[in-house]
OpenMM code with the backbone's topology and positions (N, CA, C; nanometers):
from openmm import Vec3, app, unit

residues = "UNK UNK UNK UNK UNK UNK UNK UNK UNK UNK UNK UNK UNK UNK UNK UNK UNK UNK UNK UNK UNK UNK UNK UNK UNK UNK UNK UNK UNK UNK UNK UNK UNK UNK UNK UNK UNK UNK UNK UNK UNK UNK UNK UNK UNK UNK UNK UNK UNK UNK UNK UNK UNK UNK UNK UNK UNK UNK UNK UNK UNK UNK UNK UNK UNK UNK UNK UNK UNK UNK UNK UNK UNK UNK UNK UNK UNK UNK UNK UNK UNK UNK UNK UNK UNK UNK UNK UNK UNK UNK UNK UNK UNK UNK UNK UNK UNK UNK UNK UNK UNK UNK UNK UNK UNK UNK UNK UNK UNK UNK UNK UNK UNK UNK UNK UNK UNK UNK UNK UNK UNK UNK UNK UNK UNK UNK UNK UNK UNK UNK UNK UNK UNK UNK UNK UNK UNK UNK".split()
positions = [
    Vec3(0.0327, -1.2840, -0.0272),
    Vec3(-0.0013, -1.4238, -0.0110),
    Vec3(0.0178, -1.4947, -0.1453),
    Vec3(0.0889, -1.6216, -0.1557),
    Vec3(0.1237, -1.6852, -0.2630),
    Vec3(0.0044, -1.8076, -0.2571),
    Vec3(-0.0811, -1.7963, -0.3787),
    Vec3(-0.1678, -1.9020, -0.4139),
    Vec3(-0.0896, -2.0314, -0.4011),
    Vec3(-0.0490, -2.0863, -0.5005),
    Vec3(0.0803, -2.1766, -0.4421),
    Vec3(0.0837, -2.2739, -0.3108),
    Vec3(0.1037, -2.1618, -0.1925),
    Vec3(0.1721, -2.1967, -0.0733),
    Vec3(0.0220, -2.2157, -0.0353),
    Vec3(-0.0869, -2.1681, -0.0420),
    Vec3(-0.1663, -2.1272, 0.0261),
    Vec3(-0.2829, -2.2873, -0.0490),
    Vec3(-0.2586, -2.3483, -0.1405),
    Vec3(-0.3239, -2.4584, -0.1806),
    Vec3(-0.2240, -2.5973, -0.1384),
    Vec3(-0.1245, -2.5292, -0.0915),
    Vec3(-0.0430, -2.7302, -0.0403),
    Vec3(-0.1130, -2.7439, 0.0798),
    Vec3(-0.1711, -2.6910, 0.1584),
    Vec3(-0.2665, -2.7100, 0.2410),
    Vec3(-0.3919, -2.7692, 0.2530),
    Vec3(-0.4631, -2.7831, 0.1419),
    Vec3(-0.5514, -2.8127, 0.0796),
    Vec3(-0.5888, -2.9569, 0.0000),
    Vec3(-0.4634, -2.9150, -0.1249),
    Vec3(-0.4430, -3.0690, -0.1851),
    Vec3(-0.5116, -3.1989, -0.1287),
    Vec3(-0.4096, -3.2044, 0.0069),
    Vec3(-0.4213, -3.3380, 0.0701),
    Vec3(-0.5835, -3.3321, 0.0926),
    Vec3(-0.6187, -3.2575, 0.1430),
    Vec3(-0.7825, -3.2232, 0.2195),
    Vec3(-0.8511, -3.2900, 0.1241),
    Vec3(-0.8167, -3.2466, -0.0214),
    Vec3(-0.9326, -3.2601, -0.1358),
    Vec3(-0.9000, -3.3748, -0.2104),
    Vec3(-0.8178, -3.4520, -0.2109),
    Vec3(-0.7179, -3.5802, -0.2645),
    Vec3(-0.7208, -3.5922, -0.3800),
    Vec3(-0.6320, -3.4462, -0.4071),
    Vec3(-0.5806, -3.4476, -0.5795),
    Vec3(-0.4298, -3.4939, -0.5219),
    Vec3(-0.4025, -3.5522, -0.6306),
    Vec3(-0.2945, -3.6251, -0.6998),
    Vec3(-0.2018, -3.6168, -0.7610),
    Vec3(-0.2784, -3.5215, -0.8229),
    Vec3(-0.1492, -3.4387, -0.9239),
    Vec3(-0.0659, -3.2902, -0.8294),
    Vec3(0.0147, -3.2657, -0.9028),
    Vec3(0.0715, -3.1550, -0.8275),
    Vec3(0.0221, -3.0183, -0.8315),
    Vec3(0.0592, -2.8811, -0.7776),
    Vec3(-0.0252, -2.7559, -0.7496),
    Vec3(-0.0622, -2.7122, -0.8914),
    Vec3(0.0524, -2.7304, -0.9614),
    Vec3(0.0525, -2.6937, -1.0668),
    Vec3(-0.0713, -2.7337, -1.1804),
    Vec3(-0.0496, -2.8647, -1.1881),
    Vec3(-0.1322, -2.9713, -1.2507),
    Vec3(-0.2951, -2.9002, -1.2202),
    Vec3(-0.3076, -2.8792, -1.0490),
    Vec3(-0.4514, -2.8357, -0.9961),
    Vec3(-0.4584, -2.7203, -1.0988),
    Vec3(-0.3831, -2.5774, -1.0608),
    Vec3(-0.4359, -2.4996, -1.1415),
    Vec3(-0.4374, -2.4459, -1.3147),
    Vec3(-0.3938, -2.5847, -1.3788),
    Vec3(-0.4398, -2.6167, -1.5248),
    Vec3(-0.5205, -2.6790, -1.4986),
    Vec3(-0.5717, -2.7364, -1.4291),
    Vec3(-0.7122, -2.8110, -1.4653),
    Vec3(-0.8022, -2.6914, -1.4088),
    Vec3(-0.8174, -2.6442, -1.3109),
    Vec3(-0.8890, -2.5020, -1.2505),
    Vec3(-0.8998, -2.4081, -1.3781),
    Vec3(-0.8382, -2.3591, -1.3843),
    Vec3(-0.8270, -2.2797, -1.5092),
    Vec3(-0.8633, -2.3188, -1.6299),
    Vec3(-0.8260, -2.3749, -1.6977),
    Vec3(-0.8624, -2.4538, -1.7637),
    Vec3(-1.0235, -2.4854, -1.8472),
    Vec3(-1.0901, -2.5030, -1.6913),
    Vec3(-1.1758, -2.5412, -1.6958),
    Vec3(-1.2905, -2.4219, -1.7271),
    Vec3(-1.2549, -2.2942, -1.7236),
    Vec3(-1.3244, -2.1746, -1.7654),
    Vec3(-1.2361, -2.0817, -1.8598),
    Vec3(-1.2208, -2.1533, -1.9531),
    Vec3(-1.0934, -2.0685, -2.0053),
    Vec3(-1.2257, -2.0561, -2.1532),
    Vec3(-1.3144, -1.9479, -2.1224),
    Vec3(-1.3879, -1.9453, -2.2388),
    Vec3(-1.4167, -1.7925, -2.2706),
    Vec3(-1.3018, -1.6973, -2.3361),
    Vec3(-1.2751, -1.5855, -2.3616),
    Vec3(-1.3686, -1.4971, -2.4605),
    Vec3(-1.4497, -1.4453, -2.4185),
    Vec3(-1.6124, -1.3488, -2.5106),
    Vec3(-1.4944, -1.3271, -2.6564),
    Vec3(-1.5556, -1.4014, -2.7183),
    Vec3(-1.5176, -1.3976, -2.8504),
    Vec3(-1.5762, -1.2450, -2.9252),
    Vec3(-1.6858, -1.2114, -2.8394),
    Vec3(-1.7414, -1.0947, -2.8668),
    Vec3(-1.7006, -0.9321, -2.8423),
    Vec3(-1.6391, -0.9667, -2.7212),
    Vec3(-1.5854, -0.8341, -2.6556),
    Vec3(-1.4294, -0.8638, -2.7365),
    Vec3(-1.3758, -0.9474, -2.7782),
    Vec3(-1.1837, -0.9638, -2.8082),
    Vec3(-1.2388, -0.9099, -2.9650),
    Vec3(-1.3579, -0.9167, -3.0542),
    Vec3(-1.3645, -0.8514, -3.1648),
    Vec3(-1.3521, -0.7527, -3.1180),
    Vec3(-1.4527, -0.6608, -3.0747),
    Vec3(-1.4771, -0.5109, -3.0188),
    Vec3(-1.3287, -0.4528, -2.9992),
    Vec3(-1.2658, -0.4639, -2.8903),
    Vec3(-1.1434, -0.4681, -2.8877),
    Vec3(-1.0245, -0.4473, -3.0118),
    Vec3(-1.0177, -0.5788, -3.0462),
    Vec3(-0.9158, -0.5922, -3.1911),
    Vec3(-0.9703, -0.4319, -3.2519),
    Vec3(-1.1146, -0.4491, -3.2864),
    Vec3(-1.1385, -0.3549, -3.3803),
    Vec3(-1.1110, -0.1439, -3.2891),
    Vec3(-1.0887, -0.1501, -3.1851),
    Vec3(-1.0699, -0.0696, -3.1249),
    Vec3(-0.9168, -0.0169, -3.1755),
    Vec3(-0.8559, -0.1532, -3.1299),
    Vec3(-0.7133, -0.1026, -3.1274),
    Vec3(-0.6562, -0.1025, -3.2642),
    Vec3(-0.7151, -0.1514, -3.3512),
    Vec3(-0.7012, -0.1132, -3.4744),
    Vec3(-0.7464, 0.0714, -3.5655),
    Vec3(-0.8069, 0.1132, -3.4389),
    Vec3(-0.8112, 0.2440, -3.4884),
    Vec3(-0.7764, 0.3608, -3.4037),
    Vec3(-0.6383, 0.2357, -3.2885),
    Vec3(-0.5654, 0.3357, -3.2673),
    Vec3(-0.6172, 0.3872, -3.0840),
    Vec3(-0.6799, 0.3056, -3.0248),
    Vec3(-0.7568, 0.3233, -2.9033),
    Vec3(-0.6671, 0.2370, -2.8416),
    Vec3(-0.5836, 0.2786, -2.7235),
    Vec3(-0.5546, 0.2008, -2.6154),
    Vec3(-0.6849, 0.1130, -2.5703),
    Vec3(-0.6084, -0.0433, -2.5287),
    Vec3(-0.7404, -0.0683, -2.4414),
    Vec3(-0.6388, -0.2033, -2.3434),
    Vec3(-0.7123, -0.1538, -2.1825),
    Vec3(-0.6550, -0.2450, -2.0941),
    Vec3(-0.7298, -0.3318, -2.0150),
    Vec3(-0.6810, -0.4212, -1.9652),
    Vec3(-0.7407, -0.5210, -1.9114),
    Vec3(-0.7198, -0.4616, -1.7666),
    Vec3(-0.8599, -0.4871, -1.6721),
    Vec3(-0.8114, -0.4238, -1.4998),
    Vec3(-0.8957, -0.5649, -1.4548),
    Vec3(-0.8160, -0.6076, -1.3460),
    Vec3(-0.8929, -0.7075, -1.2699),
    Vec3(-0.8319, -0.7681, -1.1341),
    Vec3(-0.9222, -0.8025, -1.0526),
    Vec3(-0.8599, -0.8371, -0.9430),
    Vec3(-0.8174, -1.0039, -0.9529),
    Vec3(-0.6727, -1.0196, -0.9741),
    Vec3(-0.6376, -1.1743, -0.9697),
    Vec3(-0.5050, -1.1370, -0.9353),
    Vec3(-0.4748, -1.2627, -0.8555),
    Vec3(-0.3151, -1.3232, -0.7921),
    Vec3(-0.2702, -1.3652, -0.9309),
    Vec3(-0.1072, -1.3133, -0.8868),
    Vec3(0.0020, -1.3136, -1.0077),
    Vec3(-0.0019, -1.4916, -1.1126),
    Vec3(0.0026, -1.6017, -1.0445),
    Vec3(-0.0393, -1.7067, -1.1046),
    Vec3(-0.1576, -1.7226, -1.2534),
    Vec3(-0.2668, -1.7035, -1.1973),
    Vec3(-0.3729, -1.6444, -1.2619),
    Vec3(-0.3547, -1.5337, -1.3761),
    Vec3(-0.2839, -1.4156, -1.3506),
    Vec3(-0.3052, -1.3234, -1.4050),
    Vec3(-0.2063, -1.3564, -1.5295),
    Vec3(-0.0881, -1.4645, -1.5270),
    Vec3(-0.0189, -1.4518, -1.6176),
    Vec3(-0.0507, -1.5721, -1.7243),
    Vec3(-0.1113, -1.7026, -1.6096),
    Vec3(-0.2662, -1.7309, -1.6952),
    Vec3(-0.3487, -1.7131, -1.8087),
    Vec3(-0.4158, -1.5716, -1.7550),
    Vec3(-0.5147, -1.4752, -1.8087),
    Vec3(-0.4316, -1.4570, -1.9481),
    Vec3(-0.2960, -1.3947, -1.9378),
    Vec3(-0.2358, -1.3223, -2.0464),
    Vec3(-0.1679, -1.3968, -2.1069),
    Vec3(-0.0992, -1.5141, -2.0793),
    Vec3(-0.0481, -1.5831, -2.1761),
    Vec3(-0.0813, -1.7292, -2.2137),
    Vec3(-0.1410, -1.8149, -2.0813),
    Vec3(-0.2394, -1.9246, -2.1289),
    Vec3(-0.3612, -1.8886, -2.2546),
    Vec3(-0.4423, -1.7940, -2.1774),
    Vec3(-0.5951, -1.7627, -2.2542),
    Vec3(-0.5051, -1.6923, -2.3895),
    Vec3(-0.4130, -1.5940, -2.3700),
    Vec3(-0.3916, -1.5105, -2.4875),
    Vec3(-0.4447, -1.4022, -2.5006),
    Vec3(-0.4956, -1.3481, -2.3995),
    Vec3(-0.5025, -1.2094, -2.4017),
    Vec3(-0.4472, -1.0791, -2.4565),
    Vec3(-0.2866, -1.1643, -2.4059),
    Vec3(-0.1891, -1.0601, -2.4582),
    Vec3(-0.1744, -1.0023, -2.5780),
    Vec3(-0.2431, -1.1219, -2.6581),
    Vec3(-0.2381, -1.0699, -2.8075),
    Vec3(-0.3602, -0.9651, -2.8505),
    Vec3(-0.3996, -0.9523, -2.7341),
    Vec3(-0.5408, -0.8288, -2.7683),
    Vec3(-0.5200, -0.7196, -2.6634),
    Vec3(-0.4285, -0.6861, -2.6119),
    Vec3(-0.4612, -0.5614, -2.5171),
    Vec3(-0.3129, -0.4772, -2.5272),
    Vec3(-0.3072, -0.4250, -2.4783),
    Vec3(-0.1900, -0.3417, -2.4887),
    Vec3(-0.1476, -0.3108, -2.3405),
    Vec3(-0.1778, -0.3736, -2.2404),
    Vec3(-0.1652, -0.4100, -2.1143),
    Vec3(-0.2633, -0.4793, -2.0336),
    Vec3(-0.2177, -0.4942, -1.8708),
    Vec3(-0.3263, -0.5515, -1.7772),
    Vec3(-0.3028, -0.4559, -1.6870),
    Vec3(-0.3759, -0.4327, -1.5842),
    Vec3(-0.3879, -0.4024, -1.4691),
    Vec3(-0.4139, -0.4962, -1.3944),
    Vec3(-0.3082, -0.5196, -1.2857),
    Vec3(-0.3715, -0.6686, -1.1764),
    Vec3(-0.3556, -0.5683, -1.0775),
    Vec3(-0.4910, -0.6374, -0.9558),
    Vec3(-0.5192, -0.5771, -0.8498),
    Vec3(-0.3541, -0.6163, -0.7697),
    Vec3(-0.2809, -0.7894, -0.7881),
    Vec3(-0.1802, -0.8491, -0.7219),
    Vec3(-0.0806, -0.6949, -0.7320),
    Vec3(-0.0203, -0.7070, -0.8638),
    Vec3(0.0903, -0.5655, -0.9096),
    Vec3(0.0291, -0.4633, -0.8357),
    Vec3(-0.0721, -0.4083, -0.8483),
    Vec3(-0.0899, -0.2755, -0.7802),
    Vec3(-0.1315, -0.2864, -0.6420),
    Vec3(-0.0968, -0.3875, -0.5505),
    Vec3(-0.1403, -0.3808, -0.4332),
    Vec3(-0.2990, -0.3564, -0.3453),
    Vec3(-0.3734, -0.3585, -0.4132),
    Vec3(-0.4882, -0.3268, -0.3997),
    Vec3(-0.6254, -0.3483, -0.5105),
    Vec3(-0.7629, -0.3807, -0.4407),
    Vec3(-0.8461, -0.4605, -0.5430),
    Vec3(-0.8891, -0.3202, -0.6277),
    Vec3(-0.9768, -0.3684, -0.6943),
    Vec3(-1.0483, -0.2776, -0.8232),
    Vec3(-1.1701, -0.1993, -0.6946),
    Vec3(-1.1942, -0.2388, -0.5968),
    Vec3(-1.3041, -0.1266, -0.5416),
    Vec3(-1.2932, -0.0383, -0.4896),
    Vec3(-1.1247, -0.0045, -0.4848),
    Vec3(-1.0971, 0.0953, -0.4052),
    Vec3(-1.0449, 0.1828, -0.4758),
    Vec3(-1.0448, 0.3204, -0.4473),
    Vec3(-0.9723, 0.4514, -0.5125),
    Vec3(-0.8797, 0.4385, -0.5690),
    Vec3(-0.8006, 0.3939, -0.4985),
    Vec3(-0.6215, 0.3749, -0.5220),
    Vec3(-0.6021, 0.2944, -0.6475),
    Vec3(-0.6643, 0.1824, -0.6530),
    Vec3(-0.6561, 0.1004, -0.8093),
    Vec3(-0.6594, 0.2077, -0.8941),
    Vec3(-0.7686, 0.2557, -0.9232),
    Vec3(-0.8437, 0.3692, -1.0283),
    Vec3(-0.6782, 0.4489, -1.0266),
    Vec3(-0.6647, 0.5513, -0.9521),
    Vec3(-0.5643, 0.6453, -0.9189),
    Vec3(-0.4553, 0.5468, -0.9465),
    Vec3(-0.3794, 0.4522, -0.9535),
    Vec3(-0.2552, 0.4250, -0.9977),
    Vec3(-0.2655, 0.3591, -1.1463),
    Vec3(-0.3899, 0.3452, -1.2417),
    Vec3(-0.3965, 0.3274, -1.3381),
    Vec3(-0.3725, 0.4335, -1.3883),
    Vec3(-0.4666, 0.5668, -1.3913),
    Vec3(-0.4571, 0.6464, -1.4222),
    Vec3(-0.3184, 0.7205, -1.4569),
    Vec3(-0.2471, 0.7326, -1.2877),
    Vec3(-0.0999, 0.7506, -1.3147),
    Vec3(0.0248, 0.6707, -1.4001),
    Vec3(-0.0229, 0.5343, -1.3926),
    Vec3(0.0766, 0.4703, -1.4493),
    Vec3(0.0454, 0.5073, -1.5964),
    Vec3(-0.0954, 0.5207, -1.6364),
    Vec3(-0.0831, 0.5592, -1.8120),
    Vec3(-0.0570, 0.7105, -1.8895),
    Vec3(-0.0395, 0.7631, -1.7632),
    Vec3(0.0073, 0.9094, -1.7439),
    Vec3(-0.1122, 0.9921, -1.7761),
    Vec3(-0.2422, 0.9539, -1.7595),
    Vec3(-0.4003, 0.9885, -1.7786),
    Vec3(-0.3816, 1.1155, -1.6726),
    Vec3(-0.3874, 1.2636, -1.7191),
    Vec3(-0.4400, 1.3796, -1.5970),
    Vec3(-0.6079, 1.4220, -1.6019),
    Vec3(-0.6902, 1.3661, -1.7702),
    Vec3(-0.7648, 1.3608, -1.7132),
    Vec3(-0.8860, 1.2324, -1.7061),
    Vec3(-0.9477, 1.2126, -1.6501),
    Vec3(-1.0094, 1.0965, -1.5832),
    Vec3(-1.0964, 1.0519, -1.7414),
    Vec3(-1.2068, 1.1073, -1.7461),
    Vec3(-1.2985, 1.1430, -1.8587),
    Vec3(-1.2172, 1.1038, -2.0017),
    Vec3(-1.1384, 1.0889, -2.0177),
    Vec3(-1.0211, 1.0218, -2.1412),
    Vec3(-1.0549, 0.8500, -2.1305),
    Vec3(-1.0737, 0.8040, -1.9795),
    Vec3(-1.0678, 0.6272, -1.9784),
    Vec3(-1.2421, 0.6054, -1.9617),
    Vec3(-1.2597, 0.5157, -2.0707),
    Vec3(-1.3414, 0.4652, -2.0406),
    Vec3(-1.3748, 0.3144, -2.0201),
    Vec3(-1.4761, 0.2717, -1.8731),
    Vec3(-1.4309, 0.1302, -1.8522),
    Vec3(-1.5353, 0.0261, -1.8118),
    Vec3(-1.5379, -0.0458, -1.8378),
    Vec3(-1.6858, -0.1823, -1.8016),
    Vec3(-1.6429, -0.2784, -1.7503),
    Vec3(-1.7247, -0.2969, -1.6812),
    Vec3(-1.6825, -0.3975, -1.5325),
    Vec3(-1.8215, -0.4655, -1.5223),
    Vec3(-1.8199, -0.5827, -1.4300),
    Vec3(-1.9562, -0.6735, -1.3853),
    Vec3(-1.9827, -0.6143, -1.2466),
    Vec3(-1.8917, -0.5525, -1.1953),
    Vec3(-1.9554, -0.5327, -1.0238),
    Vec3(-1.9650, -0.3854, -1.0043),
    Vec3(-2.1274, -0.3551, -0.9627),
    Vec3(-2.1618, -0.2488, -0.9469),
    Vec3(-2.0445, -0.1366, -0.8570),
    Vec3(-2.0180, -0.2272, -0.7590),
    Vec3(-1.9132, -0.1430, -0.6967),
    Vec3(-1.7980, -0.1141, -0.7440),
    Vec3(-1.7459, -0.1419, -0.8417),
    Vec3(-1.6097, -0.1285, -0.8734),
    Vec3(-1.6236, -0.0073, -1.0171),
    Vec3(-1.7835, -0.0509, -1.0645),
    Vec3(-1.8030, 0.0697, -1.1509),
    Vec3(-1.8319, 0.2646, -1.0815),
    Vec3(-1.8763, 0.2083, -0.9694),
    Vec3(-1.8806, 0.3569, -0.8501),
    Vec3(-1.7849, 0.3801, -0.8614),
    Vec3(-1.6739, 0.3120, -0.7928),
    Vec3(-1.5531, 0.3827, -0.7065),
    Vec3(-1.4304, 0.4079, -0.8568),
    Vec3(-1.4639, 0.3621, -0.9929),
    Vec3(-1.4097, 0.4876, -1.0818),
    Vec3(-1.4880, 0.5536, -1.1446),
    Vec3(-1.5901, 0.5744, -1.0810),
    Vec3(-1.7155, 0.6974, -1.1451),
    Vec3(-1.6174, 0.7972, -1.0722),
    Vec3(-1.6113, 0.7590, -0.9215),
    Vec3(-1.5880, 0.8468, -0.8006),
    Vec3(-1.5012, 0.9357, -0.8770),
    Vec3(-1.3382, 0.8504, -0.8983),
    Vec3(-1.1948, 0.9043, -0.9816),
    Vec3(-1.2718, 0.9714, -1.0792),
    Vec3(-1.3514, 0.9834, -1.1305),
    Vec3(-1.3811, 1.1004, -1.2965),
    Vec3(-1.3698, 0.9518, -1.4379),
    Vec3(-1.3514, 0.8280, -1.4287),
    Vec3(-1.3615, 0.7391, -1.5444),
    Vec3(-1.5364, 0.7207, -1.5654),
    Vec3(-1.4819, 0.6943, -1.7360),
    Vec3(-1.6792, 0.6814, -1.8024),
    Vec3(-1.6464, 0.5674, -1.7279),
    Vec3(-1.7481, 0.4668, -1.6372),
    Vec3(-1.7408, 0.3760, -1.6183),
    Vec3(-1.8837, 0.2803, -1.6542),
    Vec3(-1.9319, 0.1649, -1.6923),
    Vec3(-2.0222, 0.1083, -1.7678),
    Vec3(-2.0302, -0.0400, -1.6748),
    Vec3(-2.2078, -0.0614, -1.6369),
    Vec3(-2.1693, -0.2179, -1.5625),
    Vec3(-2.2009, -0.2912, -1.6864),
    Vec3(-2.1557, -0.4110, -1.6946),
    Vec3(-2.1230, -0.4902, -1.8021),
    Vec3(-2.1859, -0.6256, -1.7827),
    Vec3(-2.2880, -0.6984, -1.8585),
    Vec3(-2.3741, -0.8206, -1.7704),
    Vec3(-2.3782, -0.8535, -1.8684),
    Vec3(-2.3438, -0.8753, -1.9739),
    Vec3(-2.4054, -0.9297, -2.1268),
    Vec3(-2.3009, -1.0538, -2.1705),
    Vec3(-2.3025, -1.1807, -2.1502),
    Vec3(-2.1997, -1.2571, -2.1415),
    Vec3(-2.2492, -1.3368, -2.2505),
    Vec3(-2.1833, -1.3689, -2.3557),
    Vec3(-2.1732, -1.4361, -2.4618),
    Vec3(-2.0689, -1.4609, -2.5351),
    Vec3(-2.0857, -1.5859, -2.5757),
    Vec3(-1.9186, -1.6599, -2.5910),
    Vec3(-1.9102, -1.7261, -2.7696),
] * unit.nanometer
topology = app.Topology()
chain = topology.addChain("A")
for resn in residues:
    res = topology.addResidue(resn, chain)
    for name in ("N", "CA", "C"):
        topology.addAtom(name, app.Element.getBySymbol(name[0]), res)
């Protein structure tokens, strides 16, 4: 499903003006406030040599957004989108094609923090340290 196609439907409903595009810079936009706290942690991670990736469930629009609007890119050494891998973060299969794609055999090597209890289970399940994550400061 293309976000996109799936908001010209809408537009008219909500009587924006501007075009799809226009909507989702101002959408975005409008929460574009990146934990200045966790992108230290990070930097200082990968500065000693620690892979570290971004996993999340967002449509391709968004996700490239995420990585090159916000600037992410300049702090991770990849993403994981639920869109690319066909499937959200609560299910097995996410976990299992991260794993494979970073060529990880064993689980206990990734460790990962997330906000939703469920998505921290189902890569406990796979063998990842997994951590729920609630501490939001900007």
């Amino acid at each position: 499903m293309d976000l996109k196609e799936v908001l010209k439907s809408y537009i008219e409903k909500w009587g924006w003006k501007g075009s799809i595009d226009e909507l989702l810079k101002y959408w975005w936009e409008g929460e574009n406030k990146p934990n200045i706290f966790v992108l230290e942690v990070v930097d200082q991670l990968r500065a000693r040599g620690v892979k570290c990736y971004l996993t999340t469930d967002q449509e391709k629009y968004r996700a490239d957004y995420i990585m090159n609007g916000v600037g992410l890119k300049e702090h991770l050494d990849g993403a994981f989108f639920s869109y690319d891998l066909g499937v959200s973060k609560s299910k097995r299969e996410y976990w299992e094609k991260v794993l494979q794609t970073l060529n990880i055999k064993n689980p206990q090597e990734v460790q990962c923090w997330d906000d939703e209890q469920e998505n921290i289970d189902v890569a406990q399940e796979v063998g990842i340290e997994a951590h729920l994550y609630l501490v939001y400061r900007y």
